[in-house]
Each structure stands twice: as structure tokens, then as C-alpha cells.
mmCIF file as Biopython writes it, N, C-alpha, C and O atoms, coordinates in Angstrom:
data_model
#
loop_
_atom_site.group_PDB
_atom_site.id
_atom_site.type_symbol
_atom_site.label_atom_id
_atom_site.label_alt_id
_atom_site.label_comp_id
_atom_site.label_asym_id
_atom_site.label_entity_id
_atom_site.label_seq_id
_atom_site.pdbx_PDB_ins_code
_atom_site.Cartn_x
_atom_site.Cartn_y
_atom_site.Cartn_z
_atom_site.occupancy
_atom_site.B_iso_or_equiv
_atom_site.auth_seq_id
_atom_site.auth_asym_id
_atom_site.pdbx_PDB_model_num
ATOM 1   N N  . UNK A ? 1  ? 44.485 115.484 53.016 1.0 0.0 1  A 1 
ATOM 2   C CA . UNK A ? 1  ? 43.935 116.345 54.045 1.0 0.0 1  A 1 
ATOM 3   C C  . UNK A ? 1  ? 43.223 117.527 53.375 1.0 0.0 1  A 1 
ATOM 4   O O  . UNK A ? 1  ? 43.828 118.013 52.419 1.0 0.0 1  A 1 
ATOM 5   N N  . UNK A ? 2  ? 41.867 118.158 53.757 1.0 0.0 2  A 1 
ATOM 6   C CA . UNK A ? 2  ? 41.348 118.721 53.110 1.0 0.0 2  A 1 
ATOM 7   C C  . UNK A ? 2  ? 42.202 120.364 53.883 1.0 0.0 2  A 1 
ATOM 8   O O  . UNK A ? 2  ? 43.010 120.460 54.806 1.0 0.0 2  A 1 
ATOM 9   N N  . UNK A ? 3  ? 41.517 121.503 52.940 1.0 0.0 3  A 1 
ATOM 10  C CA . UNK A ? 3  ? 42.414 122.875 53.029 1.0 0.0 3  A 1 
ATOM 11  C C  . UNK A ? 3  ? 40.490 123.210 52.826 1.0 0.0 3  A 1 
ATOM 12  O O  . UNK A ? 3  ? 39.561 122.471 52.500 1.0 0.0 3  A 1 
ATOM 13  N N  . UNK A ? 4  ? 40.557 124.483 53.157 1.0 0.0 4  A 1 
ATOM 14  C CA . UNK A ? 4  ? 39.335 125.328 53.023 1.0 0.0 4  A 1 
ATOM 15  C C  . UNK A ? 4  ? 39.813 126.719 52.586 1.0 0.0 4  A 1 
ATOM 16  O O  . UNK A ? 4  ? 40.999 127.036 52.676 1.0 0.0 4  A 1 
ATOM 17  N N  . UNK A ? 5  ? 38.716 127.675 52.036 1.0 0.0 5  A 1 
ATOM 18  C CA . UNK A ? 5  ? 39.375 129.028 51.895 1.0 0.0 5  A 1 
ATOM 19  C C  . UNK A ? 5  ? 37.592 129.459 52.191 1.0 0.0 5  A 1 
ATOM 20  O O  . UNK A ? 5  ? 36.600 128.789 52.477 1.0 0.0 5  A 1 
ATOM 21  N N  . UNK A ? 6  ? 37.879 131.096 51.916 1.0 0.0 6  A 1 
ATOM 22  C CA . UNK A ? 6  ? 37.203 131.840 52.454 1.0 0.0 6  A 1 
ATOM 23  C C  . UNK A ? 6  ? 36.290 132.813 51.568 1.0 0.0 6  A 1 
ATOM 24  O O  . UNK A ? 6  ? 36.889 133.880 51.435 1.0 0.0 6  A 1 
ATOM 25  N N  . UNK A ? 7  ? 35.203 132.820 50.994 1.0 0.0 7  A 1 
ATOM 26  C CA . UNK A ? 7  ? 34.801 133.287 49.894 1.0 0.0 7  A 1 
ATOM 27  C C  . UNK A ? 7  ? 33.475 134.521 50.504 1.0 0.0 7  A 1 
ATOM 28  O O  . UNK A ? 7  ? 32.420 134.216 51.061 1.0 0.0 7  A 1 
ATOM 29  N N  . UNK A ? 8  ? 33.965 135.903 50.177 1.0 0.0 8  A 1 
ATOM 30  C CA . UNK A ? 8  ? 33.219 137.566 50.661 1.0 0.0 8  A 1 
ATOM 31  C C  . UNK A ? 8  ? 32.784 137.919 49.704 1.0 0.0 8  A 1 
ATOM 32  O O  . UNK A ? 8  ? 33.383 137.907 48.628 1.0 0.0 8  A 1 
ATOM 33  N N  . UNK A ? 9  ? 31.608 138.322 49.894 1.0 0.0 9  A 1 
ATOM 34  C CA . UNK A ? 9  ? 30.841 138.708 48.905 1.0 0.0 9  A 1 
ATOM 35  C C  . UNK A ? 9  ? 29.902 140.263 49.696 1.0 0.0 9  A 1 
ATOM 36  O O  . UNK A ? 9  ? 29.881 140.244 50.927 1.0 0.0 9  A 1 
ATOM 37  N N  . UNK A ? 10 ? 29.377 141.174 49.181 1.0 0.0 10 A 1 
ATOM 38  C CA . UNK A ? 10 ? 28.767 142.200 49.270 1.0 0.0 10 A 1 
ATOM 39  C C  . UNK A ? 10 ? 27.225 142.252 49.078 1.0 0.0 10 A 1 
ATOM 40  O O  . UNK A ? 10 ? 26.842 142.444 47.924 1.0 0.0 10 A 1 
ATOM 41  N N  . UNK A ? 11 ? 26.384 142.122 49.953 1.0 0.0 11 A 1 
ATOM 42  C CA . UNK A ? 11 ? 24.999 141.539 48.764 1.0 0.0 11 A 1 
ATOM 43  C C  . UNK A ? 11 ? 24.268 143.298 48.418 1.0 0.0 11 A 1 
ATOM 44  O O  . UNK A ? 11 ? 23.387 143.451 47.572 1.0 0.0 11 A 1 
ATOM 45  N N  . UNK A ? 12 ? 24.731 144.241 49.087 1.0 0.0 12 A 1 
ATOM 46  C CA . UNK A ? 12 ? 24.506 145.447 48.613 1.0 0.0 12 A 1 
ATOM 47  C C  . UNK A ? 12 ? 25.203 145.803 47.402 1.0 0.0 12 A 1 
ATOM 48  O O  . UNK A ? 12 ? 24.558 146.570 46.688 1.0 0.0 12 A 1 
ATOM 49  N N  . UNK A ? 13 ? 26.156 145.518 47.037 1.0 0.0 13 A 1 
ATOM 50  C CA . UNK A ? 13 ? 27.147 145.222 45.502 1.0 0.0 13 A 1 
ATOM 51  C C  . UNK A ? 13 ? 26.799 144.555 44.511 1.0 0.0 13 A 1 
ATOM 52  O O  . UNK A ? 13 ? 27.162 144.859 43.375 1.0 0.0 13 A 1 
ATOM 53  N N  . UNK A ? 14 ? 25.829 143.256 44.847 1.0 0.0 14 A 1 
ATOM 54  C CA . UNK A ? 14 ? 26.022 142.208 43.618 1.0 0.0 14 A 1 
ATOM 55  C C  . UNK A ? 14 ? 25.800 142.444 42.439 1.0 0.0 14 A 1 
ATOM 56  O O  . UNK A ? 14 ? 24.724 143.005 42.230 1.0 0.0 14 A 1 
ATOM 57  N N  . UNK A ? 15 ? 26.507 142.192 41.459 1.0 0.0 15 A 1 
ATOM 58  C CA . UNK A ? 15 ? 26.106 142.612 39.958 1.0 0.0 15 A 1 
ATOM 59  C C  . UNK A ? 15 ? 26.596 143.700 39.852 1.0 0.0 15 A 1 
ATOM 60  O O  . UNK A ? 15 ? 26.729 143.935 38.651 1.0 0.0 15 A 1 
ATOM 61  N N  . UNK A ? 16 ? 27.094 144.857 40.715 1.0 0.0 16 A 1 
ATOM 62  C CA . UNK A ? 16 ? 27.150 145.915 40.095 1.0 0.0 16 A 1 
ATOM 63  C C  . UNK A ? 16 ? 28.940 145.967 39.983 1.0 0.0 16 A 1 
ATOM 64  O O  . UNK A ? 16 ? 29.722 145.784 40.916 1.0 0.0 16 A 1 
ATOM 65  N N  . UNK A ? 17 ? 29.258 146.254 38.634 1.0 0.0 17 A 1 
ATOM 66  C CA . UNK A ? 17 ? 30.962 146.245 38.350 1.0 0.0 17 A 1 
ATOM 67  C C  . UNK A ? 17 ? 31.466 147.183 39.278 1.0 0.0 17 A 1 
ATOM 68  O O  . UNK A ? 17 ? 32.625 146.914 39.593 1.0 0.0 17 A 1 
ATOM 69  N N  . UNK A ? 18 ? 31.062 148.067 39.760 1.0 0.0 18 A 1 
ATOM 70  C CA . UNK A ? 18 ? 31.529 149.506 40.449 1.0 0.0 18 A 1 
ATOM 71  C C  . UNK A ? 18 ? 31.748 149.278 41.547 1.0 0.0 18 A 1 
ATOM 72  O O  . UNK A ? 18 ? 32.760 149.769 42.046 1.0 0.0 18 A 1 
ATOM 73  N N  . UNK A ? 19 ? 30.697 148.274 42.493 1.0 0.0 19 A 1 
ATOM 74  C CA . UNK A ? 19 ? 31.097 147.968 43.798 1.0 0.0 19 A 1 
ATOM 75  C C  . UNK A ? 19 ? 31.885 147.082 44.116 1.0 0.0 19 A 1 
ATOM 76  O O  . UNK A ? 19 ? 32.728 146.603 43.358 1.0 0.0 19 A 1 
ATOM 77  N N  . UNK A ? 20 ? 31.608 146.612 45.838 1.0 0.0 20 A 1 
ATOM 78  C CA . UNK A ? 20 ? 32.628 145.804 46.262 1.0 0.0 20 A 1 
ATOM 79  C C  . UNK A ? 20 ? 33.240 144.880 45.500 1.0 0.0 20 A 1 
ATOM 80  O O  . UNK A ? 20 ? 32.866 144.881 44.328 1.0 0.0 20 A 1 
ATOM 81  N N  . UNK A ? 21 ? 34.006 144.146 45.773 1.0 0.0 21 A 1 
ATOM 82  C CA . UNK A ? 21 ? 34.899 143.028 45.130 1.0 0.0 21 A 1 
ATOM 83  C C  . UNK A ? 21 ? 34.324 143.288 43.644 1.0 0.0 21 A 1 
ATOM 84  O O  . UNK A ? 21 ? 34.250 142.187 43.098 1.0 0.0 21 A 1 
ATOM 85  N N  . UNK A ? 22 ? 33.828 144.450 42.657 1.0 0.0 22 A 1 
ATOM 86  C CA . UNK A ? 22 ? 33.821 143.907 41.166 1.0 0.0 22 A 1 
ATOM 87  C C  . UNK A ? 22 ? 32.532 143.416 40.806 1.0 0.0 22 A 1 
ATOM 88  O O  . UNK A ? 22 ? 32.222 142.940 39.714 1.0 0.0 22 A 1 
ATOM 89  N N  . UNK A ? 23 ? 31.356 143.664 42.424 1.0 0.0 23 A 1 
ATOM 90  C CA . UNK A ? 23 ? 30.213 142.944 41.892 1.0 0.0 23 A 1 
ATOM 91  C C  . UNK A ? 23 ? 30.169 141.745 41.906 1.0 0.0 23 A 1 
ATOM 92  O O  . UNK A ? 23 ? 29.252 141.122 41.370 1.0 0.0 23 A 1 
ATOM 93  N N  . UNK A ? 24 ? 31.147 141.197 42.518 1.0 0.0 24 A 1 
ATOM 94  C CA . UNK A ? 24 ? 31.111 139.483 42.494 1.0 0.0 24 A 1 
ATOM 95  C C  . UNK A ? 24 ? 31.733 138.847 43.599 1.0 0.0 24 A 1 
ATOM 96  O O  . UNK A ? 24 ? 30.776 138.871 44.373 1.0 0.0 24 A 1 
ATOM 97  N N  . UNK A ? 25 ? 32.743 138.238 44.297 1.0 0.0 25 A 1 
ATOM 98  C CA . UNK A ? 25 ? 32.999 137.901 45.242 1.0 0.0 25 A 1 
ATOM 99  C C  . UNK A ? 25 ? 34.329 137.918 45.217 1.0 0.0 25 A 1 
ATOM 100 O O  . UNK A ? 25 ? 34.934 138.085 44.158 1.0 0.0 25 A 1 
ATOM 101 N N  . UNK A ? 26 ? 34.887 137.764 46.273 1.0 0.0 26 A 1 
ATOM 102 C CA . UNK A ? 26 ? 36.850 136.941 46.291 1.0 0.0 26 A 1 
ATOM 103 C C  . UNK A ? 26 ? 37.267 136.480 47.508 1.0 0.0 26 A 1 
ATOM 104 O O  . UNK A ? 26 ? 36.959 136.894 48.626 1.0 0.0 26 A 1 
ATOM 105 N N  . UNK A ? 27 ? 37.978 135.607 47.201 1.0 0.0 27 A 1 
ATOM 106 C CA . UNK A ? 27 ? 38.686 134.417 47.932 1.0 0.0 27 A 1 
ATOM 107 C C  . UNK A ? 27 ? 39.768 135.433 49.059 1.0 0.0 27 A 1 
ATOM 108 O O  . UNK A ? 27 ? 40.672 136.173 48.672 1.0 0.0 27 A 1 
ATOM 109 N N  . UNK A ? 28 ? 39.471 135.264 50.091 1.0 0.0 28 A 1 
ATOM 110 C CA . UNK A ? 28 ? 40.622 136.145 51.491 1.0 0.0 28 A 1 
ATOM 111 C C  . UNK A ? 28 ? 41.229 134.977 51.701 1.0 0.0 28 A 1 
ATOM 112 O O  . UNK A ? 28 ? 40.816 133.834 51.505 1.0 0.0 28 A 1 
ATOM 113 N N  . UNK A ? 29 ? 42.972 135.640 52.414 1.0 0.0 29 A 1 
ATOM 114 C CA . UNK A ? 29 ? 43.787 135.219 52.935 1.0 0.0 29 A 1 
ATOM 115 C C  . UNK A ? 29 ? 44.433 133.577 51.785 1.0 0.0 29 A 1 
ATOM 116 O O  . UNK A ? 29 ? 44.294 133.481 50.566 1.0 0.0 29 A 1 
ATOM 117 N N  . UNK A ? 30 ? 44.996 132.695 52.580 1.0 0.0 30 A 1 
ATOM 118 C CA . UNK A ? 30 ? 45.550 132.008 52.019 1.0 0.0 30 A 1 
ATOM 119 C C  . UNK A ? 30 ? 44.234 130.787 52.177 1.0 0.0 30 A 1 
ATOM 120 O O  . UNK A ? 30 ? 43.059 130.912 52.521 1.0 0.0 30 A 1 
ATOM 121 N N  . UNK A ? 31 ? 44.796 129.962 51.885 1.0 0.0 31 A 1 
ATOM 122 C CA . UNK A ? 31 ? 44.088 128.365 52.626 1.0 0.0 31 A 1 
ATOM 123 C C  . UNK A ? 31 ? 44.274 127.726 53.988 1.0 0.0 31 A 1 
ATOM 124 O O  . UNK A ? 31 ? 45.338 127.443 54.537 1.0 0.0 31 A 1 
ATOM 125 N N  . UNK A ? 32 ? 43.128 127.566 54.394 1.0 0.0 32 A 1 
ATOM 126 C CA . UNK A ? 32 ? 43.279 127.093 56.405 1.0 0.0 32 A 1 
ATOM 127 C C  . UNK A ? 32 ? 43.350 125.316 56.297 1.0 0.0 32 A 1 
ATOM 128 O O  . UNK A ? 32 ? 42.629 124.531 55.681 1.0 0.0 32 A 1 
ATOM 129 N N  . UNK A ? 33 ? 44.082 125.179 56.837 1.0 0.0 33 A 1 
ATOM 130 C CA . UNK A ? 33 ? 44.042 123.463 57.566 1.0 0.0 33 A 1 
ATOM 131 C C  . UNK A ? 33 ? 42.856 123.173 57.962 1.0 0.0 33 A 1 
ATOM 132 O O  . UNK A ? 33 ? 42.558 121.999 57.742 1.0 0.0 33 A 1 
ATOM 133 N N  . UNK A ? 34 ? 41.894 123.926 58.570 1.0 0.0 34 A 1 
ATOM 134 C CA . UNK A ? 34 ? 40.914 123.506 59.390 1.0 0.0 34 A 1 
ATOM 135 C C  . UNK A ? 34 ? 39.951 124.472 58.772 1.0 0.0 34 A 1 
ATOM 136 O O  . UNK A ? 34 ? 40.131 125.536 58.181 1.0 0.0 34 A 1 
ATOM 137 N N  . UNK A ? 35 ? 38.406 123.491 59.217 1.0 0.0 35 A 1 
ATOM 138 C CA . UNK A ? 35 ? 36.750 124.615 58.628 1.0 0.0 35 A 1 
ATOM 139 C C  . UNK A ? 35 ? 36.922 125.649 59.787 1.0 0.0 35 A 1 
ATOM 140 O O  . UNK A ? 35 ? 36.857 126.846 59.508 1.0 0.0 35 A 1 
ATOM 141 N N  . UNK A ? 36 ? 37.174 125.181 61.275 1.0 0.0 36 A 1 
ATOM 142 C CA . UNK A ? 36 ? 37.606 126.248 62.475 1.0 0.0 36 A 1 
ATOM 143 C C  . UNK A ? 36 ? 37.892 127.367 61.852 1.0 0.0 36 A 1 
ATOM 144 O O  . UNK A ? 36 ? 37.134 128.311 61.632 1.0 0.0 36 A 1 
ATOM 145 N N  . UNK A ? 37 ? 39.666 127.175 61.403 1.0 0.0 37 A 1 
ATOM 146 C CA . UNK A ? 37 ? 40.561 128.391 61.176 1.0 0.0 37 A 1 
ATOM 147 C C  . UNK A ? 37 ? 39.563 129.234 60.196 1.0 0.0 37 A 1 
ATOM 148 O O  . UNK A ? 37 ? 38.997 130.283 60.502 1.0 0.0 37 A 1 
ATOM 149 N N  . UNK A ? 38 ? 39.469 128.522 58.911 1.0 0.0 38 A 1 
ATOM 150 C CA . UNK A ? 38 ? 38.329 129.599 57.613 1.0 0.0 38 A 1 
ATOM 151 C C  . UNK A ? 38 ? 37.226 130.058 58.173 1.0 0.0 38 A 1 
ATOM 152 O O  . UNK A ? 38 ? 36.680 130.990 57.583 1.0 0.0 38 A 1 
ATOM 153 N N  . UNK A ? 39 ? 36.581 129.536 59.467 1.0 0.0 39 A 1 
ATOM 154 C CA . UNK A ? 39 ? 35.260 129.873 59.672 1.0 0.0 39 A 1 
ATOM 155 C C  . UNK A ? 39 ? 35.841 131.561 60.512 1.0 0.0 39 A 1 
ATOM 156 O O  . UNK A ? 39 ? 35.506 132.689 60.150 1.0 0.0 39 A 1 
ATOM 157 N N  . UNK A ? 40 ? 36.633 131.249 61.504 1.0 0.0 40 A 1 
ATOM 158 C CA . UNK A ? 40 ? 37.483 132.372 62.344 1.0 0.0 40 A 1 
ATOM 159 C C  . UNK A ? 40 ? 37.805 133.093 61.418 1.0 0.0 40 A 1 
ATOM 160 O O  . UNK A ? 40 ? 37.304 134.194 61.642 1.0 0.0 40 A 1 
ATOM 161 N N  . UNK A ? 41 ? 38.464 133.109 60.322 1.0 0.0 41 A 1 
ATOM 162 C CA . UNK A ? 41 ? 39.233 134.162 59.644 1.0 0.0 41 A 1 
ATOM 163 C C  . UNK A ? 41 ? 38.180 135.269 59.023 1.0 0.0 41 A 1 
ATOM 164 O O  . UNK A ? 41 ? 38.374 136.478 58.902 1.0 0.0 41 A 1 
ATOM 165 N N  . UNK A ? 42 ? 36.827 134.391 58.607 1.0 0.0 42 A 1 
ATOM 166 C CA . UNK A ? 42 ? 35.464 134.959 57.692 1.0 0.0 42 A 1 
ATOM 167 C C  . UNK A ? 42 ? 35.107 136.088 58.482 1.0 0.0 42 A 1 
ATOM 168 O O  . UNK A ? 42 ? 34.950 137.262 58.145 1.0 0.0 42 A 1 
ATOM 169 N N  . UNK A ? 43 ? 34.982 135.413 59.831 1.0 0.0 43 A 1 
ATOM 170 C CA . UNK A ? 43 ? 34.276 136.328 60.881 1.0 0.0 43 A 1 
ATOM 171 C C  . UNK A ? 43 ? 34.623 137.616 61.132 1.0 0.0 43 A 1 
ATOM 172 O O  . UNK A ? 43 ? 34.035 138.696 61.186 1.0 0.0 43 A 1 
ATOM 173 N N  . UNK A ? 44 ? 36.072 137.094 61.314 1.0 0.0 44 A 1 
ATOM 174 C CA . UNK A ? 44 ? 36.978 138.006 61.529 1.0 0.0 44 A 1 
ATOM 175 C C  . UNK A ? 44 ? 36.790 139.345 60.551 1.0 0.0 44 A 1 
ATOM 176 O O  . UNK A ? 44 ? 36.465 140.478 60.905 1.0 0.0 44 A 1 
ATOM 177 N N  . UNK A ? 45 ? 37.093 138.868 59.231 1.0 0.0 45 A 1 
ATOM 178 C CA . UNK A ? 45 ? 37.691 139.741 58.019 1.0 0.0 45 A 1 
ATOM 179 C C  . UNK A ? 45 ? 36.102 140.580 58.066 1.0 0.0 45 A 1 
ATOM 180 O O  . UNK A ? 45 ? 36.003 141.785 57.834 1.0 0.0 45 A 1 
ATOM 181 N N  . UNK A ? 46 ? 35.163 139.870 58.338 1.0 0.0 46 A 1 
ATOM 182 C CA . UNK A ? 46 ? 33.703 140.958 57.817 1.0 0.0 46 A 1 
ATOM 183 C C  . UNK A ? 46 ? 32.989 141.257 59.130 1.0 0.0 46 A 1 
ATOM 184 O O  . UNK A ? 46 ? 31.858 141.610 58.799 1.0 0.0 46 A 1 
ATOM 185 N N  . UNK A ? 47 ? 33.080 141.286 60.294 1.0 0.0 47 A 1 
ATOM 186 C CA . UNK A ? 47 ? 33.008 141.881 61.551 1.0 0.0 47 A 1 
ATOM 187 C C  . UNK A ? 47 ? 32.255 142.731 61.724 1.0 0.0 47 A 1 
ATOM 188 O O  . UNK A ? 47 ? 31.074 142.814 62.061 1.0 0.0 47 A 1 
ATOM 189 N N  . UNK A ? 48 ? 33.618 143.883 61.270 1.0 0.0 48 A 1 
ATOM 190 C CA . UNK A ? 48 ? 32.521 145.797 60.508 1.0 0.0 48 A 1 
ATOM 191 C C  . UNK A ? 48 ? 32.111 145.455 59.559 1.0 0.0 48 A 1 
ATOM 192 O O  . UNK A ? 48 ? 30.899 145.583 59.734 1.0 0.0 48 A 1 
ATOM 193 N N  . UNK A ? 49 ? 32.247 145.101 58.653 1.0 0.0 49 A 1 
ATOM 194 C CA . UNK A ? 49 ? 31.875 145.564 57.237 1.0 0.0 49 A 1 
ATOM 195 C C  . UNK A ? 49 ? 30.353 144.528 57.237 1.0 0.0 49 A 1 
ATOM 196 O O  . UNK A ? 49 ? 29.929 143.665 58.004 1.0 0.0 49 A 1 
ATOM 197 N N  . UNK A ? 50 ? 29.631 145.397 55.420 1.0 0.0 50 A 1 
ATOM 198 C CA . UNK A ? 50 ? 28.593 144.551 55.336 1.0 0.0 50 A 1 
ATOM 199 C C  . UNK A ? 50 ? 28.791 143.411 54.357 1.0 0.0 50 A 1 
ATOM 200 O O  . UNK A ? 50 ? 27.962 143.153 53.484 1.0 0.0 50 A 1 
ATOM 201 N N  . UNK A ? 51 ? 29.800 142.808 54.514 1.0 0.0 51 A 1 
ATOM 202 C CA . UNK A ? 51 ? 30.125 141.124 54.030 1.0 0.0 51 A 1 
ATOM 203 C C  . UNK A ? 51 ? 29.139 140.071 54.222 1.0 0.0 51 A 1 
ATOM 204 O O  . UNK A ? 51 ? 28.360 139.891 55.157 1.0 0.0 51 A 1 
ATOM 205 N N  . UNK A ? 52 ? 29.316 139.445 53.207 1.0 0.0 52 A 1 
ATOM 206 C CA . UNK A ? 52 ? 28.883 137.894 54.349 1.0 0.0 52 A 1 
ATOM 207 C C  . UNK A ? 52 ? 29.724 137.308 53.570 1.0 0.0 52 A 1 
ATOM 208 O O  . UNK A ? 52 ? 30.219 137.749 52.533 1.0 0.0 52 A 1 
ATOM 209 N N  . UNK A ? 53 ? 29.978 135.751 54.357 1.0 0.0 53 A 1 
ATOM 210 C CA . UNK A ? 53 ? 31.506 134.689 53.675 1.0 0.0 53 A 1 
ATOM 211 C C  . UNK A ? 53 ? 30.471 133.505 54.036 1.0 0.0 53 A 1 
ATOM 212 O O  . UNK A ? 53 ? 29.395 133.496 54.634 1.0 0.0 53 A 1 
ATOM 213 N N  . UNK A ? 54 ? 31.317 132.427 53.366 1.0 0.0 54 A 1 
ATOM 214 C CA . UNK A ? 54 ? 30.785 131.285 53.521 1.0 0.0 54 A 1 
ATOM 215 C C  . UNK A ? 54 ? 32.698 130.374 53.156 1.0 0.0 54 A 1 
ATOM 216 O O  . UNK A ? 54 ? 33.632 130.637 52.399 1.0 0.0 54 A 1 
ATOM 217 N N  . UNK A ? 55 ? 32.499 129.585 53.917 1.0 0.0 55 A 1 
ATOM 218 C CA . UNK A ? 55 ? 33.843 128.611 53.826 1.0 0.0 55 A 1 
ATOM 219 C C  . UNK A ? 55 ? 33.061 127.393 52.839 1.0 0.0 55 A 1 
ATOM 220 O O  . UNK A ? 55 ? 31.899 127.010 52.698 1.0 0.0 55 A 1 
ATOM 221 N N  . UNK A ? 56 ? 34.723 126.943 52.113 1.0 0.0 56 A 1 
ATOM 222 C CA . UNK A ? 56 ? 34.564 126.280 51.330 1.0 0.0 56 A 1 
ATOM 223 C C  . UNK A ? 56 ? 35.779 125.358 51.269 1.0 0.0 56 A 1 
ATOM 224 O O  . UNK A ? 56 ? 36.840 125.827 51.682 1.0 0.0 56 A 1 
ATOM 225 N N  . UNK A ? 57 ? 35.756 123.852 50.715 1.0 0.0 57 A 1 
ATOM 226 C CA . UNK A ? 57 ? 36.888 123.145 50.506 1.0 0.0 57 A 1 
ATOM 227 C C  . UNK A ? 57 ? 37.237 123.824 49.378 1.0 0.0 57 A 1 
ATOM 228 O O  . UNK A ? 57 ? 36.459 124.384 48.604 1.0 0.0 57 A 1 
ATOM 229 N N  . UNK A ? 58 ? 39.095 123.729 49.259 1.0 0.0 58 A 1 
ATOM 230 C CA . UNK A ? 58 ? 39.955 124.540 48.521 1.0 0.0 58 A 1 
ATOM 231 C C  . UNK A ? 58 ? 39.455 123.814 47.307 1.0 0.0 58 A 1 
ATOM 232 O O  . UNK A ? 58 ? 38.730 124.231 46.403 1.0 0.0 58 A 1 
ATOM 233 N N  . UNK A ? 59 ? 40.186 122.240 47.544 1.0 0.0 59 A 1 
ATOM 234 C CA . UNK A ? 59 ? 40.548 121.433 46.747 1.0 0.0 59 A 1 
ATOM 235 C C  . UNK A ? 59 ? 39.581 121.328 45.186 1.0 0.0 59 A 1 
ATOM 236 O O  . UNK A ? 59 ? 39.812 121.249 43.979 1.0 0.0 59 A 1 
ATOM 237 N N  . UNK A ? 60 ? 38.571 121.378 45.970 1.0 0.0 60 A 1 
ATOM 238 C CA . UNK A ? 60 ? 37.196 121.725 44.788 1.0 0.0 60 A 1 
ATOM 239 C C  . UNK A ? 60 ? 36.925 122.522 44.053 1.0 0.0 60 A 1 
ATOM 240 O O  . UNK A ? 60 ? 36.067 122.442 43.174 1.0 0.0 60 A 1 
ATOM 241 N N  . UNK A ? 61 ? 37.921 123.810 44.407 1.0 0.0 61 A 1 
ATOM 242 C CA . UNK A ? 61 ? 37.765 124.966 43.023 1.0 0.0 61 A 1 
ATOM 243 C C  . UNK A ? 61 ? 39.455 125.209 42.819 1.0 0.0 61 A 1 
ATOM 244 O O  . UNK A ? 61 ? 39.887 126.346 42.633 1.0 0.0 61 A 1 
ATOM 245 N N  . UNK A ? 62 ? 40.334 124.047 42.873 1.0 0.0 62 A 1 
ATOM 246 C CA . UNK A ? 62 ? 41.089 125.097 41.888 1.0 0.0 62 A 1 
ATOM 247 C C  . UNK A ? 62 ? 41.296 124.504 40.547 1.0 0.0 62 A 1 
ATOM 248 O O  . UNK A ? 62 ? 40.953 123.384 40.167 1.0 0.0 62 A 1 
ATOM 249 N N  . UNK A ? 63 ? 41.964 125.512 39.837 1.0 0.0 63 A 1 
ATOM 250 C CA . UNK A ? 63 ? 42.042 124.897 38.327 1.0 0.0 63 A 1 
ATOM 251 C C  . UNK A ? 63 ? 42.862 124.123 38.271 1.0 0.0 63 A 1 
ATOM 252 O O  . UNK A ? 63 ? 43.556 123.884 39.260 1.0 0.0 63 A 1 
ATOM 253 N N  . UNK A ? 64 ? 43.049 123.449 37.017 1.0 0.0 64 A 1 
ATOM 254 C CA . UNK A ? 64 ? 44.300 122.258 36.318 1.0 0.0 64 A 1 
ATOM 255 C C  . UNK A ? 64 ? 44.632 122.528 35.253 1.0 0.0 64 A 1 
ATOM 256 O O  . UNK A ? 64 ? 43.773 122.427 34.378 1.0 0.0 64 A 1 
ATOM 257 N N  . UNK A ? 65 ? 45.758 122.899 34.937 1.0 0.0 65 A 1 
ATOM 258 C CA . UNK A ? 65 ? 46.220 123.240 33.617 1.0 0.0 65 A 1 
ATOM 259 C C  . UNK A ? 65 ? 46.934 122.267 32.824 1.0 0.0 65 A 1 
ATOM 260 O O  . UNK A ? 65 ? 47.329 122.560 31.696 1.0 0.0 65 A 1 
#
């Protein structure tokens, strides 16, 4: 069963170490069952703010050690 997560990024930030997330992006909340739930949570989390998110399958970025 696939899992999705939630990836925020700043595009007034990018590149710069000082701003949002580090200048680069990060993964919110946990992993959703559903593209629904991650798409709801994105919306949610960047509403006010000047975010943008994009959902993504989990399974595809995590590491293997």
C-alpha cells in the first residue's frame, strides 16, 4: 500500500541558508495513507504562510542502510 508525505518549500528562501526551512525544503507531519490526507495536510500547513508543498510517494525517498 502506498504512504505519501508532504514536502514545503519557501520560493522567497531558496538557496538562501538563513531562510525558511535552511534554504531548501522539509518533509511535514508523519506519512498519510492516502494522496487525499497529504494533499489536506499541505493545504492546511501553508494556508497563511508563503509555502508551496507538493505530495509525494513516501516509499520512493527513503533511505536503506
Amino acid at each position: 500500500m502506498d504512504k505519501y508525505r508532504v514536502v514545503v518549500w519557501c520560493e522567497s528562501c531558496r538557496g538562501d541558508d538563513e531562510g525558511c526551512f535552511g534554504g531548501s525544503s522539509e518533509v511535514i507531519g508523519a506519512q498519510f495513507a492516502t494522496w487525499e490526507e497529504a494533499e489536506k495536510a499541505g493545504a492546511h500547513y501553508c494556508f497563511d504562510l508563503p509555502y508551496r508543498y507538493r505530495v509525494e510517494q513516501a516509499e520512493l525517498h527513503q533511505s536503506y542502510f
